[in-house]
C-alpha positions as CSV (number, residue, x, y, z in Angstrom):
1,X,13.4,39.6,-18.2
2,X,15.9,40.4,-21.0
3,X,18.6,42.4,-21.5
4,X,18.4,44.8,-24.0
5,X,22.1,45.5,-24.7
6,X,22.2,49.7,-24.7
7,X,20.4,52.3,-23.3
8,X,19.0,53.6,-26.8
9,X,18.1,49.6,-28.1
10,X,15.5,49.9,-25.2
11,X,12.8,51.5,-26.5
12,X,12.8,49.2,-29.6
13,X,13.6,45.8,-27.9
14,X,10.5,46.3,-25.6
15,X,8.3,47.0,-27.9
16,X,9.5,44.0,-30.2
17,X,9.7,41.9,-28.0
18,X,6.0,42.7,-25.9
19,X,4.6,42.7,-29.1
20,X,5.9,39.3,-30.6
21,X,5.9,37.5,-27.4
22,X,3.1,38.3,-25.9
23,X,4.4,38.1,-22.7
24,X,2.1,38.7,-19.1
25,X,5.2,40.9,-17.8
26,X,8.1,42.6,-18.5
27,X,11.1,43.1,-15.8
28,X,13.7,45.3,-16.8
29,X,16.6,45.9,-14.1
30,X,18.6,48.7,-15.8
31,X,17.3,51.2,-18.7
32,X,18.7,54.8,-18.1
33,X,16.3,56.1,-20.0
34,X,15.8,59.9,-20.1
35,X,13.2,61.6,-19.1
36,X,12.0,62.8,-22.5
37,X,12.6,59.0,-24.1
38,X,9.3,57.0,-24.0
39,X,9.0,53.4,-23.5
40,X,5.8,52.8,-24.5
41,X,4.3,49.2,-25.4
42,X,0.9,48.3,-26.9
43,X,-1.3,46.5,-24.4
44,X,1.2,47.0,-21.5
45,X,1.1,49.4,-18.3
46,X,4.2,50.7,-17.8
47,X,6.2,51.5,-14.0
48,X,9.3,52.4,-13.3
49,X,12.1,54.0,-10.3
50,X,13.0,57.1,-10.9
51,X,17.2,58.0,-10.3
52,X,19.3,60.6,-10.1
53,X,22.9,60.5,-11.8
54,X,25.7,61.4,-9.8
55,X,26.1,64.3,-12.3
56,X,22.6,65.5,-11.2
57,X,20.1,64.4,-14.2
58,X,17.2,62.1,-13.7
59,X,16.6,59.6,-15.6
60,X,14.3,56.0,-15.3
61,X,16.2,52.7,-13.6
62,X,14.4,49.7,-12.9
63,X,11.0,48.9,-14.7
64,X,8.1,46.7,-15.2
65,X,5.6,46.7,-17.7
66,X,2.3,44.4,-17.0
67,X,-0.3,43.3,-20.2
68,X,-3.6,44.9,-19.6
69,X,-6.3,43.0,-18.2
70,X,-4.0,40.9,-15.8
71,X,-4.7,42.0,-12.0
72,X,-2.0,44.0,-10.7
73,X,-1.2,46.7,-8.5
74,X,2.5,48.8,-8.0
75,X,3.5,48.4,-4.8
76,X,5.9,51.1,-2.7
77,X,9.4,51.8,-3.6
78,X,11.1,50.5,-0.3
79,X,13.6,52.1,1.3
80,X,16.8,49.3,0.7
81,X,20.4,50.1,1.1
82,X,22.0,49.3,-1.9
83,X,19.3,47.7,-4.4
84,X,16.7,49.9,-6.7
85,X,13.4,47.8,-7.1
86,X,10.0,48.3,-9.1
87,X,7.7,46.0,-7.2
88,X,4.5,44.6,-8.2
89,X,1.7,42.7,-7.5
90,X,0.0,40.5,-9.6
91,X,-3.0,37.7,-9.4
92,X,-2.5,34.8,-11.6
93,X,-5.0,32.0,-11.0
94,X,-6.5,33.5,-7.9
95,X,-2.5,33.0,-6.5
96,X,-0.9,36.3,-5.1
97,X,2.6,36.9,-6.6
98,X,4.9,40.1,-6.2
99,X,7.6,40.8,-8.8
100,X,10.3,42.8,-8.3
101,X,12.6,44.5,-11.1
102,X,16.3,45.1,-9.2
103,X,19.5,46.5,-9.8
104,X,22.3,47.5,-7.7
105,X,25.3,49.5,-9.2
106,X,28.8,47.8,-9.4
107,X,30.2,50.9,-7.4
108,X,28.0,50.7,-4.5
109,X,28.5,48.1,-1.7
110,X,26.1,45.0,-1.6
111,X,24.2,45.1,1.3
112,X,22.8,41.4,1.6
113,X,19.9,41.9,4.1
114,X,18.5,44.1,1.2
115,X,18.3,40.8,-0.7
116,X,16.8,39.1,2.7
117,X,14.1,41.6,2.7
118,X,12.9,41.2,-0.7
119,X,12.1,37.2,0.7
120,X,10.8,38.2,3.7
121,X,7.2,38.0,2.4
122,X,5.3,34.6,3.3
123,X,4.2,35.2,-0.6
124,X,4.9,33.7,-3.7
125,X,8.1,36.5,-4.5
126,X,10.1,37.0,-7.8
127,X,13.2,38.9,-8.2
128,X,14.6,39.5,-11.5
129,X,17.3,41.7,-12.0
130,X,21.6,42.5,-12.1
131,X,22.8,42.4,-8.7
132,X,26.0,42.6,-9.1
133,X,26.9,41.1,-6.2
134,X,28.9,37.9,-7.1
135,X,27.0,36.2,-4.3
136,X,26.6,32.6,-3.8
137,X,24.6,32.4,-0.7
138,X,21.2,33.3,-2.0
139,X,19.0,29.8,-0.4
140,X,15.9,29.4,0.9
141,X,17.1,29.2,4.3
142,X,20.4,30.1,5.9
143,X,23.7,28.9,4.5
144,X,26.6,28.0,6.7
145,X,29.3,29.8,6.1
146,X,32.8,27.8,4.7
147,X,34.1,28.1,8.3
148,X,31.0,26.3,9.5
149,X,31.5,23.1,7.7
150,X,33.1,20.4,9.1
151,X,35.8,18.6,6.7
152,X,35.5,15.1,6.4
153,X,38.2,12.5,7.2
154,X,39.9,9.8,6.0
155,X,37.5,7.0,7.8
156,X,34.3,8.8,6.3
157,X,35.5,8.5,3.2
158,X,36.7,5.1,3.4
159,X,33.1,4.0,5.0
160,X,31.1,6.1,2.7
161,X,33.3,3.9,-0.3
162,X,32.5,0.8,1.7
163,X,28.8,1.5,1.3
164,X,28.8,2.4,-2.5
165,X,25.7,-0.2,-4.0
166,X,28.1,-2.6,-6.6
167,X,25.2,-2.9,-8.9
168,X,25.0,0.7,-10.0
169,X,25.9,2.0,-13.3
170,X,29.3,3.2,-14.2
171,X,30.1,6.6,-15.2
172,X,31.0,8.1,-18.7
173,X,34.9,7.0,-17.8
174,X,33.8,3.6,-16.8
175,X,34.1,3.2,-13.6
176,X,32.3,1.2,-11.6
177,X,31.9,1.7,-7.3
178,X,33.3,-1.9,-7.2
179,X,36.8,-0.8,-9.0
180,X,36.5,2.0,-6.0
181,X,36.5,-0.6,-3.0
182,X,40.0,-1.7,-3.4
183,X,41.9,1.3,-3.9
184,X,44.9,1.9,-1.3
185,X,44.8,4.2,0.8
186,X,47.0,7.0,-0.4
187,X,44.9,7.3,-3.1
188,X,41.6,7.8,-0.1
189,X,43.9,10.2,1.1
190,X,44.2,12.5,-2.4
191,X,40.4,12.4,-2.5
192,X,40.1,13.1,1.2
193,X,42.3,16.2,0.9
194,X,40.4,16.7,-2.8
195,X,36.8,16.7,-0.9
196,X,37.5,19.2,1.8
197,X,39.1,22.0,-0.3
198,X,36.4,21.9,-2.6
199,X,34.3,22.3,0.8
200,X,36.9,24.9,2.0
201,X,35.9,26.9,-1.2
202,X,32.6,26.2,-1.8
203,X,33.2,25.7,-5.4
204,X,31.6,22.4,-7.3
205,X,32.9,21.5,-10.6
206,X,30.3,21.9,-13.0
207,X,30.0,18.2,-14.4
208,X,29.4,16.9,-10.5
209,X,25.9,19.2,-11.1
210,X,24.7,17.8,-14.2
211,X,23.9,14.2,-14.9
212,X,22.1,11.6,-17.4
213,X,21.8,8.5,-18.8
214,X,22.5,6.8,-22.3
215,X,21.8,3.1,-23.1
216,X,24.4,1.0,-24.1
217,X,23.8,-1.5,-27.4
218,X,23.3,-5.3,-26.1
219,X,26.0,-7.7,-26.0
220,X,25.5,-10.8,-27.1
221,X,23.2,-13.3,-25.5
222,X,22.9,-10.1,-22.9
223,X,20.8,-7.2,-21.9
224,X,20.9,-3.3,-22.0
225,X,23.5,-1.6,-19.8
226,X,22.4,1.9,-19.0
227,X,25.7,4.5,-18.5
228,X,25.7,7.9,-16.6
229,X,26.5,10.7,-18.1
């Protein structure tokens, strides 16, 4: 999928792009193309949903476009709530796969088991598209909500410090889990209240997601110390 910017860049940018890439398909979650625009690509079947503004004029939403020669078959519009999809299946390596192209306007309100039902399937399923939702709860499985989780308290924290391994690497900052061991326990306390209102929020700073590792140069008469990042 790509976003293709405005309505009349559509056209051009599929074509480019399906003809320099190459690709095996094309998702496209909003278009509002006309009726009398065509969006046709070399090599490529084209599907789409068909809307109806709220001034009365149809026009194409959601779309797909699959390269000829790769097994595939459009699939029924289903009947969601809030999202518009253009579903398809394809066979890839004798594997059973269905796409979907979504989109769900910013004025209508999300209706989540829409999203459910799209992963209902026992197969292989692929949605592409601009929600608009501001969701974070889309897992595998079921999330618990933020009332759900249980915060964690002082002792936890102190035991889960007690059980840090001392011959790990230090971070970027330099600090080792041994230089944690001894702090007092106000400072426990900070993190304590720190850690739950980050589980309160469900909101993870970015650099706790991310990690790495760089080597350090050899001191002398020593070996390679190897730094997260």
């Amino acid at each position: 999928m790509f976003n293709t910017h405005t309505r009349s860049s559509v056209p051009k940018s599929t074509r480019t792009r399906g003809t320099a890439q190459n690709p095996h398909v094309i998702l496209l979650g909003e278009t509002m193309l006309l009726d009398e625009v065509e969006l046709r690509v070399p090599n490529l079947f084209v599907y789409w949903f068909d809307e109806v503004s709220p001034r009365g004029y149809p026009y194409r939403g959601t779309t797909a476009l699959v390269r000829r020669g790769i097994v595939h078959k459009e699939l029924e519009h289903a009947p969601f709530s809030s999202v518009r999809t253009q579903r398809i299946r394809v066979y890839l390596d004798d594997e059973e796969l269905l796409l979907y192209a979504a989109y769900k306007p910013p004025s209508e309100t999300f209706c989540s088991t829409d999203v459910q039902t799209l992963f209902s399937s026992l197969r292989r399923t692929l949605v592409v598209g601009d929600l608009n939702a501001n969701s974070k709860r889309f897992l595998s499985g079921p999330a618990l909500t933020l009332q759900e989780v249980e915060p964690i308290s002082l002792s936890e924290l102190q035991r889960a410090v007690f059980r840090l391994p001392k011959r790990k690497a230090p971070g970027s900052d330099g600090i080792t889990n041994a230089a944690l061991m001894p702090l007092p326990i106000v400072c426990l306390a900070a993190l304590t209240r720190l850690f739950n209102g980050i589980l309160q929020t469900g909101h993870f700073p970015e650099m706790w997601k991310t990690g790495g590792a760089m080597q350090e140069p050899p001191r002398a008469g020593g070996t390679c110390r190897y730094m997260r990042t």
